[in-house]
N, CA, C and O of each residue as an XYZ file, in Angstrom:
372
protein
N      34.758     14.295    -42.898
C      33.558     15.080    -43.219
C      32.316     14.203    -43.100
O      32.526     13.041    -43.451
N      31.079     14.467    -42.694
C      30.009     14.107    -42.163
C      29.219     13.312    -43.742
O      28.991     14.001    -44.736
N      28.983     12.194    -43.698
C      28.894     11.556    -42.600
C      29.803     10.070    -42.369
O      29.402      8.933    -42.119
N      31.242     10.635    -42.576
C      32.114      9.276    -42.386
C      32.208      9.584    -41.136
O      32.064     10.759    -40.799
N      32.461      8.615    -40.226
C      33.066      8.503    -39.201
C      34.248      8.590    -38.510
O      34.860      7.852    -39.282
N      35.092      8.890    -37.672
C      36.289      9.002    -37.477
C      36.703     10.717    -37.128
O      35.871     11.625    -37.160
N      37.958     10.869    -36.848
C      38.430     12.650    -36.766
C      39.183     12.157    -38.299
O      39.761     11.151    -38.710
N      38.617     14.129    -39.106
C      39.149     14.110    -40.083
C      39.628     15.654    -39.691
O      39.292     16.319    -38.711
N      40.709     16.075    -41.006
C      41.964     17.389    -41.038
C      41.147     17.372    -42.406
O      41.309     16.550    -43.308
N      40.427     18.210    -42.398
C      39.879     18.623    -44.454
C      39.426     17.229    -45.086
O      38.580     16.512    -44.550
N      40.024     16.944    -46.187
C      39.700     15.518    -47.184
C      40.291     14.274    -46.212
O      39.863     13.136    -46.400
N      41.321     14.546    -45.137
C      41.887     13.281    -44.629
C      41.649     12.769    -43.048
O      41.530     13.284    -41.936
N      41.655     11.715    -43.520
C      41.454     10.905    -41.799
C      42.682     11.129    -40.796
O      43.732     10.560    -41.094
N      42.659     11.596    -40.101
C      43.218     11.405    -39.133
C      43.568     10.079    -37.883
O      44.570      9.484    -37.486
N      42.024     10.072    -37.576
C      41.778      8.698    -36.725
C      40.767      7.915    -37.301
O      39.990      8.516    -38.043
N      40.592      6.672    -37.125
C      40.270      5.802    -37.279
C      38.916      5.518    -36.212
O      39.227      5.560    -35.022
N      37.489      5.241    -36.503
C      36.754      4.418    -34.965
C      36.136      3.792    -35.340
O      35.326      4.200    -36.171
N      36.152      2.466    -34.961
C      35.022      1.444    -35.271
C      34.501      0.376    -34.112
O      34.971     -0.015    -33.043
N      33.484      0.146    -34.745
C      32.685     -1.005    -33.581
C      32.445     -2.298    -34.589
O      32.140     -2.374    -35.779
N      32.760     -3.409    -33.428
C      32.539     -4.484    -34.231
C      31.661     -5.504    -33.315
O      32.153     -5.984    -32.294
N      30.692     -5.728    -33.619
C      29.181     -6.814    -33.334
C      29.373     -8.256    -33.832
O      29.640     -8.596    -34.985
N      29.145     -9.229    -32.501
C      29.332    -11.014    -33.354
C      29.637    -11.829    -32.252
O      30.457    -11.927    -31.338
N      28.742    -12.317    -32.668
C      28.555    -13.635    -31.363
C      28.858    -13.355    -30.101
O      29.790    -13.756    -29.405
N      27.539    -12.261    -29.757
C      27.119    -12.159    -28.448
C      28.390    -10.668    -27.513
O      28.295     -9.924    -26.538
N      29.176    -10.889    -28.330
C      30.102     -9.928    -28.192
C      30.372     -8.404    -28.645
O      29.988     -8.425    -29.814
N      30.759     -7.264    -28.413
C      30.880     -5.965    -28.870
C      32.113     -5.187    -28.574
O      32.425     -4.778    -27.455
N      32.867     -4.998    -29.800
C      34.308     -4.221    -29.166
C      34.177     -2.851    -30.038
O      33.440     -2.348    -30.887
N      35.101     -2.625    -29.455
C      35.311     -1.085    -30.313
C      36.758     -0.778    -30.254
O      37.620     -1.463    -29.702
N      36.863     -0.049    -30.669
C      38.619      0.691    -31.093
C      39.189      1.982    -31.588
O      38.187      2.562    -32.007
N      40.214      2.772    -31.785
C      40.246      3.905    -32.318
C      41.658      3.581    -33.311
O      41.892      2.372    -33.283
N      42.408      4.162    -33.965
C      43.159      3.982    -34.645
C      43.866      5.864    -34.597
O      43.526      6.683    -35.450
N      44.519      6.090    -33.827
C      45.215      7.592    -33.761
C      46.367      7.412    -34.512
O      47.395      6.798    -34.227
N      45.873      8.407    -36.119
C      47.597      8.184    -36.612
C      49.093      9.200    -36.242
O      49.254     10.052    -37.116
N      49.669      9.222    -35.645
C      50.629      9.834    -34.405
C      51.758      9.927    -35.592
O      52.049     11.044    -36.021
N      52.323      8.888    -36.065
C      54.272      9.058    -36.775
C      53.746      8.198    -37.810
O      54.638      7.532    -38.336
N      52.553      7.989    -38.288
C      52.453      6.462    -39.487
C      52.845      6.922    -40.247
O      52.581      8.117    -40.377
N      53.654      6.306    -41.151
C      54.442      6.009    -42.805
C      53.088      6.108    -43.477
O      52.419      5.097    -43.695
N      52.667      7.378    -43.820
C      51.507      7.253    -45.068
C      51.492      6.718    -46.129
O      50.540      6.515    -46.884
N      53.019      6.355    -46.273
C      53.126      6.044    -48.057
C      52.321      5.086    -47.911
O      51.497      5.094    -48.826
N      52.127      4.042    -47.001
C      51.271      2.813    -47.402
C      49.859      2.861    -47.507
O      49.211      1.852    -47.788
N      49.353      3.938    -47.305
C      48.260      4.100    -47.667
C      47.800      4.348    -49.433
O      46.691      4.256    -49.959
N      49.498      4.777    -50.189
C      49.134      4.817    -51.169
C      48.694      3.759    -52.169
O      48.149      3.998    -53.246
N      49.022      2.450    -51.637
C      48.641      0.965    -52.092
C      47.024      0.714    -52.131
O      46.474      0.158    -53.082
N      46.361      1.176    -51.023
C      44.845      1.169    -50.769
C      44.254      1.824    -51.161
O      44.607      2.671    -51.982
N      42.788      1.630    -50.582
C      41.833      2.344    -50.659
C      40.998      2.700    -49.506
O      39.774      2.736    -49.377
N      42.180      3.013    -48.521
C      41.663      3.532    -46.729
C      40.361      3.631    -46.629
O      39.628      4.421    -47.223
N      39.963      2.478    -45.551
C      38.370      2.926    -45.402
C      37.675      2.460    -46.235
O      36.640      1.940    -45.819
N      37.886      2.443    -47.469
C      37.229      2.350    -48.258
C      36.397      3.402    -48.917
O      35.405      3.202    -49.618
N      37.008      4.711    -48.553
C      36.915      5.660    -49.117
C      37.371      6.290    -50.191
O      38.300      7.044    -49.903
N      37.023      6.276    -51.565
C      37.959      6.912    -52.644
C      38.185      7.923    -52.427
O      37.580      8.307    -51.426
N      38.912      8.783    -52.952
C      38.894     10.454    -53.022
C      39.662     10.942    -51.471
O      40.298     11.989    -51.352
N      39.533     10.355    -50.817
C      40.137     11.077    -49.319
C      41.413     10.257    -49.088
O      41.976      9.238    -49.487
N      41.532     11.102    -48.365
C      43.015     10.748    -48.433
C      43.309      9.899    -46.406
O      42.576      9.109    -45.810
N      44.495     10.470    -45.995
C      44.855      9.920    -44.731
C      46.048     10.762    -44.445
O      46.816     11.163    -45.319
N      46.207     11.106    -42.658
C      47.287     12.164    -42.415
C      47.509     11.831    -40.995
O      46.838     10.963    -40.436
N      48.537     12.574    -40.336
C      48.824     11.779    -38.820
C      49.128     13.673    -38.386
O      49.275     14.733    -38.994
N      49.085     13.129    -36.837
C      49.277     14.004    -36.066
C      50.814     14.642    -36.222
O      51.100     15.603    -35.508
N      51.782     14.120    -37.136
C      52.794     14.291    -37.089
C      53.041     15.140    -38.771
O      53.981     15.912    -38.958
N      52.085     14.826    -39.764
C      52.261     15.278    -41.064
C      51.857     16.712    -40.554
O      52.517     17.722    -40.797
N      50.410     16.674    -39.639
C      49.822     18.280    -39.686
C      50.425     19.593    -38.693
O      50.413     20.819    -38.803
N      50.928     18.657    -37.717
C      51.941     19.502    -36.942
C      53.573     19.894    -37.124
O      54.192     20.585    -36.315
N      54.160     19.288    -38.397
C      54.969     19.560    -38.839
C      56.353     18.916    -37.785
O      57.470     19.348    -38.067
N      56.272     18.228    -36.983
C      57.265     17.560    -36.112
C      56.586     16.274    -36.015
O      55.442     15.914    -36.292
N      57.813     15.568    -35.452
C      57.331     14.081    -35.080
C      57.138     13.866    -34.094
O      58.014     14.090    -33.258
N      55.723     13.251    -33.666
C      54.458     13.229    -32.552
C      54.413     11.427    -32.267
O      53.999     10.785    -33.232
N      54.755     10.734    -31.194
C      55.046      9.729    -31.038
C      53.286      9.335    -30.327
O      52.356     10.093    -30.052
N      53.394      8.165    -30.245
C      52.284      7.715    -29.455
C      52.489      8.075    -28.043
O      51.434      8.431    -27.517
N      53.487      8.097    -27.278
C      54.330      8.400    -25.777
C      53.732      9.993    -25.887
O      52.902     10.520    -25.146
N      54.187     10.374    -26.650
C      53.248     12.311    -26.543
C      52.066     12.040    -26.097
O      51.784     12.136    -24.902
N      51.169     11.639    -27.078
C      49.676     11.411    -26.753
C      49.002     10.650    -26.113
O      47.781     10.626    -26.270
N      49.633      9.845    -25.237
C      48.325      8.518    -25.276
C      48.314      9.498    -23.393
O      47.249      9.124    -22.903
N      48.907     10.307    -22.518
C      48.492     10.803    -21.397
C      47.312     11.563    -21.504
O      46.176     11.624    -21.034
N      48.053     12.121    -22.320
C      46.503     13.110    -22.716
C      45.531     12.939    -23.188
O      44.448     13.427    -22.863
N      45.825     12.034    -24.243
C      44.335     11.743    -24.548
C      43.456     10.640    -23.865
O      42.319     10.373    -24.254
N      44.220      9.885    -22.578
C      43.679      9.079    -21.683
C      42.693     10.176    -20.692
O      41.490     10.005    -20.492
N      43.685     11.552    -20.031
C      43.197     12.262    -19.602
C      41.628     12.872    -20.058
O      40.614     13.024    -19.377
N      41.898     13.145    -21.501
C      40.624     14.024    -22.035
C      39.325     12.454    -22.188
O      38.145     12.787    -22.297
N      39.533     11.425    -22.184
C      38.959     10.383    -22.090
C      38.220     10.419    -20.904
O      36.990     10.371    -20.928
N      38.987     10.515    -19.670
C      38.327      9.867    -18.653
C      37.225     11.173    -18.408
O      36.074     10.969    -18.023
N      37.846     12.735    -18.733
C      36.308     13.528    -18.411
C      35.636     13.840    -19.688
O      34.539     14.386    -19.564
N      35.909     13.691    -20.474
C      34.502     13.648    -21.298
C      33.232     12.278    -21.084
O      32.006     12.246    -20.985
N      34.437     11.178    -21.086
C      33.051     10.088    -20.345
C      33.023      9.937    -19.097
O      32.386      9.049    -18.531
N      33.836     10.944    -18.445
C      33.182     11.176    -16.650
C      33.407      9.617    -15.698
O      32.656      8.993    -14.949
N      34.767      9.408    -16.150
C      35.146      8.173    -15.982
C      36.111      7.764    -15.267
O      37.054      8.099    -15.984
N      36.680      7.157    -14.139
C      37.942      6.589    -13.825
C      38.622      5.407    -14.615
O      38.115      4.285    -14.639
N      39.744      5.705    -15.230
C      40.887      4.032    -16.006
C      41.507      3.569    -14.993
O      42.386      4.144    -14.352
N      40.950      2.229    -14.769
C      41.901      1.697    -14.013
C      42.306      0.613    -14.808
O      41.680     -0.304    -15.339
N      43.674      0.970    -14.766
C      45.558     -0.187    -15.209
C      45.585     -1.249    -14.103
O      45.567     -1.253    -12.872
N      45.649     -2.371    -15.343
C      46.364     -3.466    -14.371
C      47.568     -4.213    -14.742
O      47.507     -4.291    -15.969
N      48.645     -4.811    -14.334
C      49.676     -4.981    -15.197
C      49.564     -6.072    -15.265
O      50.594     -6.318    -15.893
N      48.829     -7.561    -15.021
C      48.056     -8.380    -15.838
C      46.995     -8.411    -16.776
O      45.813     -8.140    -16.569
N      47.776     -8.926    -18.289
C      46.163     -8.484    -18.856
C      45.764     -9.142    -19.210
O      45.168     -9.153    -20.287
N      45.957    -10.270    -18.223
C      44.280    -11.243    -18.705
C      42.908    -11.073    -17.772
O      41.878    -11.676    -18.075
């Protein structure tokens, strides 16, 4: 819910996005929770958000949703929303 950041399902996160700034450098990342063991979220304080909680693509769809399900598609919906070609290399340095 606005204005945290990330995809949320009601009170809970779903995904994760952050950017990180430092020495001259800039990355970013997403965090898609697909099959995660929530219990461990019950140790924290996710985010650093009190009160909200955390949920995966697999709690809200009621089956188990692997990363192998999603990562085509959501590479796909990636490359046209930022109007983009991915190009894979199988060296990754």
């Amino acid at each position: 819910p606005p204005p945290f950041t990330g995809v949320w399902m009601g009170d809970s996160k779903l995904c994760a996005i952050g950017v990180h700034c430092g020495n001259h450098i800039t990355s970013h990342g997403l965090a898609l929770n697909c099959c995660t063991d929530l219990t461990w979220f019950d140790h924290i304080i996710p985010c650093g958000l009190e009160g909200k909680g955390v949920t995966s693509l697999s709690h809200e769809l009621g089956q188990h949703i692997t990363v192998d399900h999603v990562l085509e598609p959501f590479l796909d919906s990636f490359q046209e929303v930022f109007d983009c070609t991915l190009v894979f290399s199988e060296d990754p340095g």
